[in-house]
C-alpha positions in Angstrom: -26.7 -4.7 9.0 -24.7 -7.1 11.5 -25.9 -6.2 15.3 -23.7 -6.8 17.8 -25.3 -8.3 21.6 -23.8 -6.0 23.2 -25.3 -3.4 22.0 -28.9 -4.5 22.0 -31.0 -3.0 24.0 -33.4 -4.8 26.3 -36.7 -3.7 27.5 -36.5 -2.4 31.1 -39.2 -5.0 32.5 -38.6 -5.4 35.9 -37.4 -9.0 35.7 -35.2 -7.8 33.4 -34.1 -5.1 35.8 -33.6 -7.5 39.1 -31.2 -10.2 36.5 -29.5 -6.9 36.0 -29.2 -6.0 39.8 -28.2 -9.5 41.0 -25.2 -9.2 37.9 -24.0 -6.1 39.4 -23.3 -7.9 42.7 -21.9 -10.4 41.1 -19.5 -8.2 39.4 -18.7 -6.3 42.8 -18.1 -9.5 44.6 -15.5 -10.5 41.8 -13.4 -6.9 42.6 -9.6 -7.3 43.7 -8.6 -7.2 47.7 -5.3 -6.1 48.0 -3.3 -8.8 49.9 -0.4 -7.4 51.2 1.6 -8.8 47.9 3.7 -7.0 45.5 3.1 -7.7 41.3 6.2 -8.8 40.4 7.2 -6.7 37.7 7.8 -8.5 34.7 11.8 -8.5 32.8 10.7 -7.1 29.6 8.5 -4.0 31.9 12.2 -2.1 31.1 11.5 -2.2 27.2 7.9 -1.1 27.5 8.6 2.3 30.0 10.4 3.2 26.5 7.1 3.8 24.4 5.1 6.9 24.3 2.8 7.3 24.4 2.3 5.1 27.3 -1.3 3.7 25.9 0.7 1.4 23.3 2.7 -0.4 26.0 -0.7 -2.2 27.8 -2.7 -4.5 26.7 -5.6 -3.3 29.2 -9.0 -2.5 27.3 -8.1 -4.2 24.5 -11.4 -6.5 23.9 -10.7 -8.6 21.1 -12.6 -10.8 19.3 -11.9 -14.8 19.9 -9.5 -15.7 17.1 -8.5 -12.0 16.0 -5.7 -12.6 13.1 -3.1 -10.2 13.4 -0.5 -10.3 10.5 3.4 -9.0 11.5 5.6 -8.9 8.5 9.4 -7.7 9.1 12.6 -6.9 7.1 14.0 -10.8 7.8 13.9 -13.8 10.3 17.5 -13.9 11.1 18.8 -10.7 12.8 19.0 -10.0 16.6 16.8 -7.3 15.6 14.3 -8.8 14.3 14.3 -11.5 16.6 13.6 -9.5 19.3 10.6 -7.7 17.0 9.0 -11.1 16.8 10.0 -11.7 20.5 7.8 -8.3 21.6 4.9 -9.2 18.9 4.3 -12.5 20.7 4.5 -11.3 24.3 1.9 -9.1 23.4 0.2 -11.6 21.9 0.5 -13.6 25.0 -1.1 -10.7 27.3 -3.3 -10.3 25.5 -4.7 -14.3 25.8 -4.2 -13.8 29.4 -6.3 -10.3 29.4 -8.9 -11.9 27.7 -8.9 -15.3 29.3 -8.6 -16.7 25.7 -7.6 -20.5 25.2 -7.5 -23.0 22.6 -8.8 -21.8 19.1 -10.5 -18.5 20.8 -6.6 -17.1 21.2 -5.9 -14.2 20.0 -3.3 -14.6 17.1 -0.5 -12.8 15.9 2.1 -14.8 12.9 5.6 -13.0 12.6 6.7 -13.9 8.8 9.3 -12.2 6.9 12.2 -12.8 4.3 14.5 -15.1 4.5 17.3 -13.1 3.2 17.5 -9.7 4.6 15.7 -6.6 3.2 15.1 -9.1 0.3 11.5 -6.9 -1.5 10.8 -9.5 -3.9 10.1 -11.9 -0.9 8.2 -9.2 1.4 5.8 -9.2 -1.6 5.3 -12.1 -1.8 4.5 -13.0 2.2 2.0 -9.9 2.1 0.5 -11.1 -0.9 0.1 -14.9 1.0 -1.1 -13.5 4.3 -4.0 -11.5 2.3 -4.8 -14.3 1.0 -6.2 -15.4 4.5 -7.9 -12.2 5.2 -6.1 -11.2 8.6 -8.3 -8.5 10.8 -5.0 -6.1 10.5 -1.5 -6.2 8.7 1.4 -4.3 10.2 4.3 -4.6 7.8 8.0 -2.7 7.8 8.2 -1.5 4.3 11.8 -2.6 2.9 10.9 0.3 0.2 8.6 3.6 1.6 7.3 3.7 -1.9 5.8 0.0 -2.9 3.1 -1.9 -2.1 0.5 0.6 -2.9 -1.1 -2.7 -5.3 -1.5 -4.9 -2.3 -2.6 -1.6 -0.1 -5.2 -0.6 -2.2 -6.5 -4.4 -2.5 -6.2 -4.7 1.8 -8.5 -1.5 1.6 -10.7 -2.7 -0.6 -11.3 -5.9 2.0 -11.6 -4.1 5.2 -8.3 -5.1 6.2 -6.5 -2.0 8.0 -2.4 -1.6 7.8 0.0 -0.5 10.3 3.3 0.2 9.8 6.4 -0.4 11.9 10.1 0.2 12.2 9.9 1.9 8.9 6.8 3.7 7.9 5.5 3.7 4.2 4.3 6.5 2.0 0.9 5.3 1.3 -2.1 7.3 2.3 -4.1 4.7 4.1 -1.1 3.8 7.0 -2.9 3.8 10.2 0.1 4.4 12.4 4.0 4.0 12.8 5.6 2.5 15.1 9.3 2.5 15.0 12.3 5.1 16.8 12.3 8.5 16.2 15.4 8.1 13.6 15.7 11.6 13.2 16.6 12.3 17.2 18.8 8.9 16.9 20.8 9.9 14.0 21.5 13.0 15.1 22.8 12.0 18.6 25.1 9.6 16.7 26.3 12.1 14.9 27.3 14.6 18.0 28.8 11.7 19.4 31.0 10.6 16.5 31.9 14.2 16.4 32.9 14.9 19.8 34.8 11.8 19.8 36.9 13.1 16.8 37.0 16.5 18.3 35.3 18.0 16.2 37.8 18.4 13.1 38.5 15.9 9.9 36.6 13.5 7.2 33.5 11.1 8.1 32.7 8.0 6.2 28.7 7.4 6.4 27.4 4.4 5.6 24.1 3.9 5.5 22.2 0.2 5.2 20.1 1.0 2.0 18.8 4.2 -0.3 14.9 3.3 0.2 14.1 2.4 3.1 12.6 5.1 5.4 14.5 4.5 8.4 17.7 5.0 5.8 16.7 7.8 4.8 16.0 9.1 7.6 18.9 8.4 9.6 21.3 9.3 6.8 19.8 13.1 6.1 19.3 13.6 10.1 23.1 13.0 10.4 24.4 14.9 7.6 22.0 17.5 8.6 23.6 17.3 12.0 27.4 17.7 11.3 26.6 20.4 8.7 24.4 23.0 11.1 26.7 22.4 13.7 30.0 21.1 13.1 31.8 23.5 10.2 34.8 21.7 10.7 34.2 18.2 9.6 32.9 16.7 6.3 31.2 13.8 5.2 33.7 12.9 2.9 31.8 10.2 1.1 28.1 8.9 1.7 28.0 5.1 0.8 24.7 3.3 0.5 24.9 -0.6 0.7 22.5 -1.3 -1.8 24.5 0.5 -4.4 27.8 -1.8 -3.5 27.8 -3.3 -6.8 27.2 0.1 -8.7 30.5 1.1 -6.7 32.5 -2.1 -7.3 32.1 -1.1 -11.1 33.3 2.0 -10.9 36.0 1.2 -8.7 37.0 -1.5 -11.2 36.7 0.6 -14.4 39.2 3.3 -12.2 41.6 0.8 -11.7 41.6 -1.3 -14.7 40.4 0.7 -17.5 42.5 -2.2 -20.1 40.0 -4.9 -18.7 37.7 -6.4 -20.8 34.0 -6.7 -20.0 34.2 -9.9 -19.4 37.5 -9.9 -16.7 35.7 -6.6 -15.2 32.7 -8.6 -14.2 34.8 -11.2 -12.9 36.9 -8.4 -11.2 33.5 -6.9 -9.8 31.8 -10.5 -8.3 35.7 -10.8 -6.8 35.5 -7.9 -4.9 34.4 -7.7 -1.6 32.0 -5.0 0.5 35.1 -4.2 2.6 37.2 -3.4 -0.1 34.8 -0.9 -1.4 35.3 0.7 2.2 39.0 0.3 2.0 39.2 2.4 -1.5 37.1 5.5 0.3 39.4 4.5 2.6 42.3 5.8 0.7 40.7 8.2 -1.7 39.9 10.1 1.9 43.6 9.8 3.8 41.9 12.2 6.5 38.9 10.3 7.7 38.9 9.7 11.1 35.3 8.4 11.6 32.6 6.2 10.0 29.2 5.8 11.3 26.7 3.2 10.0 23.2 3.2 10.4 22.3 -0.2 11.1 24.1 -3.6 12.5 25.0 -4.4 9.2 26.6 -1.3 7.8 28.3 -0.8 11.4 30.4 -3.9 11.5 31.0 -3.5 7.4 33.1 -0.4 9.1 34.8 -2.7 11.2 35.7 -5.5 9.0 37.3 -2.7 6.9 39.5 -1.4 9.3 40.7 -5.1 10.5 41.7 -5.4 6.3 43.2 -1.8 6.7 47.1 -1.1 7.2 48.4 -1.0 10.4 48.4 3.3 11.7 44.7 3.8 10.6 42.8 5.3 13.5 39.4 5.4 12.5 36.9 5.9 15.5 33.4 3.6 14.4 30.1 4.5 15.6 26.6 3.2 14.6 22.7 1.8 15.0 22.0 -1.9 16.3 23.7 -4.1 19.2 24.1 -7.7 17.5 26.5 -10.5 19.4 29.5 -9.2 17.0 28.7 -5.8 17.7 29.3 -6.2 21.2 32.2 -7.7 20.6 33.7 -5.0 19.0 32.2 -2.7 21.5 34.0 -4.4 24.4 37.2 -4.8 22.5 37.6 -1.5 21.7 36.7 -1.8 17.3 33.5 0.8 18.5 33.2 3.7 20.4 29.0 4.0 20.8 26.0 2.7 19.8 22.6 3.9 19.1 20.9 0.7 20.8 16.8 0.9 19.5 14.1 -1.0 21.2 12.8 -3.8 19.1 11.1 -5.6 21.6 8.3 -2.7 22.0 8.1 -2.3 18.4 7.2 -5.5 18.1 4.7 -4.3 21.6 3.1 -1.7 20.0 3.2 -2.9 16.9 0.5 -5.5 18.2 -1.2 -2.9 20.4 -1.6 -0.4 17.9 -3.1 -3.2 15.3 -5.4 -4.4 18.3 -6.4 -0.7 18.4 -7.3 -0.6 14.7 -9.0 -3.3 14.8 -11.7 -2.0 17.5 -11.4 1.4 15.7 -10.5 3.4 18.9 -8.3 5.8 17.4 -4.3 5.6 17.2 -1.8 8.2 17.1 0.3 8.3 13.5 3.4 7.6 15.1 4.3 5.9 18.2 8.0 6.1 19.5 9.9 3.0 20.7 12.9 4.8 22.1 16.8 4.4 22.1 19.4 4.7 24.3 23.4 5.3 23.8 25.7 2.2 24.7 29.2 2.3 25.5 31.7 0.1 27.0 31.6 1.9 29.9 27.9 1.6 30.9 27.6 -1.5 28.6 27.4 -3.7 31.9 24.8 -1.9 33.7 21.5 -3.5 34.5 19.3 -1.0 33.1 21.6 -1.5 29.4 21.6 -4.8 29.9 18.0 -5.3 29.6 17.6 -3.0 26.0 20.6 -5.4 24.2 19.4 -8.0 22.0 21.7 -10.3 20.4 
């Protein structure tokens, strides 16, 4: 059995007990005087006020182990997004060296990896089953499918080696806590807003970033769940998923050219473009007047759409994410609103909540990262300005 020094117990001889006494001054000489100055608050203090509960947005208490591995793995590298994960996981990582008064090889560390290509599972795999390999103290990863990586879950249990999850949570038993935005609340405020904003009456496009993802799924019911219970006047005409784009460029192909052979429809299908699946729902639903997407990606896929689309469309586009083009298109008028999310904390908490694992001190199952609702009309206000990410 390994025994810790600090929790050895020492006889209570009395030169043991006057060592004791003359630490304790020590210690009380060492307390803060307050000196008539003000803690500057640091920039990124806006992100963090987002997370609740409150516990997951300090560092405070957190008494690592010199050289703690902590292992991030995200959805890709490239993103705004997932910049700004990585961005939050190493502040963290940082405050927590400071905390501790760790240098050199005693740091604390925390490695950001994740595909190259985005939402690419092949590669995810792979990374997890590399970092492993060198036996980190706790693995947070965002699952780009809820239902894999049970194999490499069941091996990280079998070598003490705890997992969190973040942005999207994962259906495996042993998942010490979330961290991500409550996508259900999100969705559903997208959805009131997209509805508002077509008063209530016509067709919807939703597009939705990918069928097995949790945050997808998520998102996608929450909305439809919205405009159904509470909007009896609009439809969601069609539901598109864009990991299925190639499933729907065949069909769309066989519809059109049913004289084709197989050969001059695959051609036909590699030809055809993401927008023009959009166009051709597009025209099979003459009475849409609004598409929502539920990430950056399947957001501006809306947009790029409607710039191929004939002149007289007026579709209002609303979605999840606030990339540079997004912004764009925000300030020239392409979108109405955005549901902005907070990847900054989860990449905070994230690290917080695998510190917490790591000293088993208990952690909630989920922990909330928070949203807000961006316009062009409050887009330039401080307080927005400091959740974008771009």
């Amino acid at each position: 059995m390994k025994i810790f020094g600090k929790n050895r117990w020492i006889a209570p001889t009395i030169a043991a007990m006057a060592i004791l006494g003359v630490v304790g001054c020590a210690k009380e000489e060492k307390k803060p005087t307050f000196t008539g100055e003000i803690t500057k608050e640091p920039e990124y203090q806006t992100n963090l006020n987002e997370i609740s509960p409150t516990v997951y947005s300090e560092v405070q208490g957190l008494d690592l182990e010199p050289g703690t591995y902590i292992s991030i793995i995200g959805k890709d590298e490239s993103s705004a997004f997932w910049k700004s994960v990585k961005k939050g996981a190493e502040q963290a990582a940082d405050d927590l060296n400071k905390e501790l008064g760790y240098t050199g090889s005693d740091k604390i560390k925390v490695l950001y990896n994740a595909p190259i290509k985005e939402e690419n599972i092949d590669e995810q795999v792979n990374i997890l089953d590399e970092e492993l390999a060198r036996y980190p103290d706790v693995v947070g990863i965002a699952s780009i499918d809820e239902d894999a990586y049970t194999v490499q879950f069941d091996l990280a249990t079998e070598n003490g080696i705890p997992v969190i999850a973040l942005d999207s949570g994962n259906k495996y038993s042993g998942i010490q806590c979330t961290v991500k935005t409550d996508n259900q609340d999100a969705a559903r405020t997208g959805a009131y807003k997209l509805a508002d904003a077509i008063e209530r009456d016509g067709e919807i496009l939703l597009i939705v970033h990918d069928s097995k993802s949790e945050t997808g799924k998520e998102r996608a019911s929450s909305f439809q769940a919205e405009i159904e219970e509470n909007y009896p006047n609009i439809q969601i005409a069609e539901t598109i998923y864009c990991d299925q784009m190639d499933t729907l460029k065949k069909e769309i192909i066989e519809e059109r050219n049913a004289m084709l052979s197989d050969e001059e429809r695959g051609t036909a299908v590699e030809e055809m473009s993401d927008e023009e699946v959009i166009l051709y729902y597009l025209e099979k639903y003459p009475e849409v007047k609004g598409i929502f997407g539920t990430n950056d990606v399947a957001t501006q896929l809306g947009v790029s759409a409607l710039r191929d689309a004939e002149e007289g469309i007026e579709v209002k586009v609303m979605g999840f994410d606030s990339g540079k083009a997004q912004i764009q298109s925000l300030k020239n008028g392409e979108i109405e609103g955005l549901v902005v999310q907070n990847p900054f904390a989860i990449g905070y908490a994230s690290v917080t909540a695998a510190a917490r694992t790591v000293l088993e001190v208990g952690n909630e199952a989920v922990v909330s990262t928070g949203y807000t609702w961006v316009t062009k009309e409050n887009l330039d206000s401080e307080s927005i300005q400091k959740m974008i990410y771009q």
